[in-house]
C-alpha angles and dihedrals in degrees: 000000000000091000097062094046099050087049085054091051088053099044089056100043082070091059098048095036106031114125121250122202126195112217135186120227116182112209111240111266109274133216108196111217128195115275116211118197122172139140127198108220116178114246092015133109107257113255125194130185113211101178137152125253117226135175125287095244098047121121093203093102085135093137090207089062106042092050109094104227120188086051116135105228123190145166116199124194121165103340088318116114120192105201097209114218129218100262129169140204119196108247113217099199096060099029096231136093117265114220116212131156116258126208125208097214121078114230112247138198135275096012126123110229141200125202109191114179128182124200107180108301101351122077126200130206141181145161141222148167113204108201128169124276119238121208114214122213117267 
């Protein structure tokens, strides 16, 4: 009976007497980059998102700071160009206002379409077709 309760005692005396060291550990540099969300849906106002990227344990999520203004969006189909405007929606669950690009043109089927945007001295560009979708018999 003497042998488990002396294990226990030992056990515990690691627990109550065991070092602790405090060490520093500086985060590599980091070079923030721009950040392009969007997402093409038929019959919908374009939306794209032209943020800053920023370290993962960087306290700066203040959404106002991370969104790039000043940036020329634009979304080109056919001849037509949308030239998309910063816009904003309050977010609930962070309390803060999200900043994103709206269009005025509602996406439609079955057109190929550019969005080209310049930020200074970068310009971004990307394609898409947007088609409907068909749905097979299960």
């Amino acid at each position: 009976m003497r042998l488990p309760i002396a294990i226990v005692i030992v056990v515990s005396s690691f627990f109550f007497f065991s070092c602790e060291k405090t060490i520093s550990v500086l985060p590599p540099s980091y070079q923030g980059k721009a950040s392009i969300q969007s997402m093409l849906e038929p019959d919908s106002l374009p939306i794209v998102y032209f943020n800053r990227t920023v370290p993962y344990f960087d306290k700066k999520i203040n959404f106002a700071e991370l969104a790039i203004r000043n940036a020329v969006v634009q979304i080109s189909s056919a001849g037509t160009i949308d030239i998309l405007k910063l816009d904003s929606v309050f977010d609930k669950v962070y309390c803060q206002y999200n900043y994103y690009y709206k269009g005025n043109s509602p996406i439609q089927l079955n057109k190929n379409y550019t969005l080209t945007i310049t930020s200074g001295t970068d310009t971004y560009t990307a394609t898409a077709t947007i088609r409907q979708v068909i749905k097979g018999n299960s």
